[in-house]
C-alpha positions as CSV (number, residue, x, y, z in Angstrom):
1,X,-20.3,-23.2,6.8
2,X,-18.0,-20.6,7.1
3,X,-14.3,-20.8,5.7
4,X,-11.3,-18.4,7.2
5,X,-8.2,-18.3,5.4
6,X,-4.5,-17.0,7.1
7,X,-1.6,-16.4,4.5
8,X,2.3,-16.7,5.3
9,X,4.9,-14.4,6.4
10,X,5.1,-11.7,4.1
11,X,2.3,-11.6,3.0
12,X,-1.3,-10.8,2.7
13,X,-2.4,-14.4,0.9
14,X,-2.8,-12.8,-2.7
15,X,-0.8,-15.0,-4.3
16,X,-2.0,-18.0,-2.1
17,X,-4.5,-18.6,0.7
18,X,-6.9,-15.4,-0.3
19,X,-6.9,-17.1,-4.6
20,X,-8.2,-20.1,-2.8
21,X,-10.8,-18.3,-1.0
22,X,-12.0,-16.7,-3.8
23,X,-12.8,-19.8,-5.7
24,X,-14.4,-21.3,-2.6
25,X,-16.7,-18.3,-2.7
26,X,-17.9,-19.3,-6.1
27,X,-18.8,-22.3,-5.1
28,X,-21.1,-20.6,-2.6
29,X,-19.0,-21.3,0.1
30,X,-18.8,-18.3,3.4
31,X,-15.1,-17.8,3.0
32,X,-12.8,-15.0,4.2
33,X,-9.5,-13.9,4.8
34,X,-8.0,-13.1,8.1
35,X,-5.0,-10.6,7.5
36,X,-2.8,-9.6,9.6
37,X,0.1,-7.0,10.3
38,X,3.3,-8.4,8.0
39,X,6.1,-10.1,9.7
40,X,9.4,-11.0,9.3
41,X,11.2,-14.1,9.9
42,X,13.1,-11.9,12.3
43,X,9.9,-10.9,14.2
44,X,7.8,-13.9,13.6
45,X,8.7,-15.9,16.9
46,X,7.3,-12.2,18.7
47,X,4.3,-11.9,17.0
48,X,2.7,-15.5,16.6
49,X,0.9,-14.6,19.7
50,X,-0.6,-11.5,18.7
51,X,-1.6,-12.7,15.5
52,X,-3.2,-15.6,16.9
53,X,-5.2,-13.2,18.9
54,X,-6.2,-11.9,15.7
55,X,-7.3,-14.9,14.2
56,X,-9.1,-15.9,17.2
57,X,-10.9,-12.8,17.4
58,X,-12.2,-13.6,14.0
59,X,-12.9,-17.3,14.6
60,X,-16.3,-18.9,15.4
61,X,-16.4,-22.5,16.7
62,X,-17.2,-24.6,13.8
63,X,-15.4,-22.8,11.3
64,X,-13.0,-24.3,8.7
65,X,-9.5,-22.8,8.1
66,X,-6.7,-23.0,5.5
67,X,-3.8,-21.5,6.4
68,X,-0.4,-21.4,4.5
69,X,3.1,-21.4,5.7
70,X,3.4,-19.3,8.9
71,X,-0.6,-18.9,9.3
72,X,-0.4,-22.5,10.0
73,X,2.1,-21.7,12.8
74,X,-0.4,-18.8,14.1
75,X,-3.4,-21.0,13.9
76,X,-1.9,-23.6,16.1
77,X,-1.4,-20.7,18.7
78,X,-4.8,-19.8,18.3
79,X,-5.7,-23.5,19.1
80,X,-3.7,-23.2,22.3
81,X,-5.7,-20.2,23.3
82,X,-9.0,-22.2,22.7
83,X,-10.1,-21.7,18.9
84,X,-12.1,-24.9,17.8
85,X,-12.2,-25.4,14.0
86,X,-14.3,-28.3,12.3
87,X,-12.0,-28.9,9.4
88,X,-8.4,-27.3,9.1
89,X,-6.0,-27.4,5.9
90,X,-2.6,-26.8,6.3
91,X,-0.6,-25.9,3.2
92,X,3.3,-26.5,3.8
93,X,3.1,-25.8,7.8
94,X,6.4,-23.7,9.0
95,X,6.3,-25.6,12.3
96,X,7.8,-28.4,13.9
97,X,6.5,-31.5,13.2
98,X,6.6,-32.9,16.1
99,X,3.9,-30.1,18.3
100,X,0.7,-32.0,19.8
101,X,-2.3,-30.3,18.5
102,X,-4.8,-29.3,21.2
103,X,-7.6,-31.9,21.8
104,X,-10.3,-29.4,21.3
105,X,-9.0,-27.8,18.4
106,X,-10.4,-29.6,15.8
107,X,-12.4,-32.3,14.1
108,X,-9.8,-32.9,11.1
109,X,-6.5,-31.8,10.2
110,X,-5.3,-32.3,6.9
111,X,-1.5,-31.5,6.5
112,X,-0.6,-30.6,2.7
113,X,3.6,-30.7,2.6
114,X,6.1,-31.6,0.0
115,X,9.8,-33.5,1.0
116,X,11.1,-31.2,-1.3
117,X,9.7,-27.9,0.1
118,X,13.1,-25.2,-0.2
119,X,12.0,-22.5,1.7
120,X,10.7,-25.0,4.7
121,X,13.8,-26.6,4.8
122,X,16.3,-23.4,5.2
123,X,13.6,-21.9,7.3
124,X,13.9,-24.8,9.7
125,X,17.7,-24.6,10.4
126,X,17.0,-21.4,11.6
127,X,17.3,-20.9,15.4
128,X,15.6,-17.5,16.2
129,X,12.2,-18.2,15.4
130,X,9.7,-21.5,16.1
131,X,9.7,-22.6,12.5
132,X,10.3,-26.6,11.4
133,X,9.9,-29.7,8.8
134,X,6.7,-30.0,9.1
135,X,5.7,-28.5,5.2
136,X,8.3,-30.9,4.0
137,X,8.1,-34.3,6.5
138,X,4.0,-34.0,7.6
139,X,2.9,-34.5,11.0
140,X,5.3,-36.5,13.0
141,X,3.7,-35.8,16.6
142,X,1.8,-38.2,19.1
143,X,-0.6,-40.7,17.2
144,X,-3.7,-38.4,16.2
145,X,-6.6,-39.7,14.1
146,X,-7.8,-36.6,13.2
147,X,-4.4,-35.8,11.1
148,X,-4.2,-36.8,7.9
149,X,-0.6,-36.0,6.0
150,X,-1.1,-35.1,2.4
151,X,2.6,-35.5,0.1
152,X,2.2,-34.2,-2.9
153,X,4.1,-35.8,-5.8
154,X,5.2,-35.1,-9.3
155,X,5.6,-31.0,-9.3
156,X,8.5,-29.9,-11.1
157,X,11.8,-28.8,-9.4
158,X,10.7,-24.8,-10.3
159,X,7.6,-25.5,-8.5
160,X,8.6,-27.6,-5.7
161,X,11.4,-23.8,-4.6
162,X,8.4,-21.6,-4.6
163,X,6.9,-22.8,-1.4
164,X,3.4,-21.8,-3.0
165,X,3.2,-23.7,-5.5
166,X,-0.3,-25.6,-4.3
167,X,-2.0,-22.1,-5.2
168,X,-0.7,-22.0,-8.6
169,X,-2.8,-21.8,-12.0
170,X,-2.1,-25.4,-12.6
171,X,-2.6,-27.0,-9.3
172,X,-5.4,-25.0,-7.6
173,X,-8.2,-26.7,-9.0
174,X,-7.0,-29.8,-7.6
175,X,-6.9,-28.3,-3.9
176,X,-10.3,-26.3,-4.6
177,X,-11.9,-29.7,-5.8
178,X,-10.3,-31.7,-2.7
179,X,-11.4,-28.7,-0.1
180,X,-15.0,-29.1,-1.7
181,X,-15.6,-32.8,-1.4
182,X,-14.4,-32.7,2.0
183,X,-16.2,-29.9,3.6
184,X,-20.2,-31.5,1.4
């Protein structure tokens, strides 16, 4: 089984989506980052597209995906344009939480957010770009069994502002350990 990974805006997923990959791949797992060109909140709602072109171009049917932030915003566009993933995790999703995900698009959706999330929640008052709630409220769209909201609970006040803070040293195991048992 292969696993594809898609960071944030600016970024390249070091510090988040690319840590998890690695750790997947020591567990044997097939996984591998999809990067593409950095964006700016000022150019994201231009270049969802193309990056979703990007991700597609990578993507076989079947694959899984974990995507962070924006790259959960591109992989949704790369679901419009026909990508079909078995298993998708998305880590505090900068999108509105009310989209309808595409029938074929996958098999399950988890959707990892925190009510707290800082950096979703000024991101979603602004008005030039396609971002929302959705890393802080979870799905709110049309019924869906194949979405399953995740809140996670307890993190300090510190970790709740960094937007990241699923890929820290102290809480990556946990997410690592989850992504295993689901995808055996």
């Amino acid at each position: 089984m292969r696993i594809l990974g898609i960071n944030g805006i600016l970024s390249h997923g070091e510090d988040s989506t690319d840590k998890l990959l690695k750790l997947l791949q020591c567990r044997g797992y097939d996984a591998k980052p999809v990067d593409y060109p950095l964006a700016t909140a000022f150019l994201a709602r231009f270049s969802q597209k193309r990056n979703a072109r990007i991700l597609k171009a990578h993507h076989r049917h079947g694959d899984c995906l974990i995507a962070h932030s924006y790259g959960c915003l591109i992989s949704l566009r790369a679901m419009e344009m026909g990508a079909k993933f078995d298993t998708v995790f998305w880590f505090a999703p900068a999108m509105s939480e009310h989209i309808v995900i595409p029938h074929h698009a996958c098999k399950r959706l988890y959707v990892i957010h925190h009510l707290e999330d800082l950096a979703i929640k000024l991101g979603s008052w602004l008005w030039f770009h396609d971002f929302g709630k959705m890393g802080a409220v979870g799905y709110q769209g049309p019924p869906d069994d194949r979405v399953t909201n995740l809140q996670t609970f307890g993190e300090s006040s510190y970790d709740r502002m960094l937007h990241s803070h699923y890929f820290s040293d102290r809480r990556i195991t946990k997410w690592l350990d989850f992504i295993d048992r689901t995808l055996r």
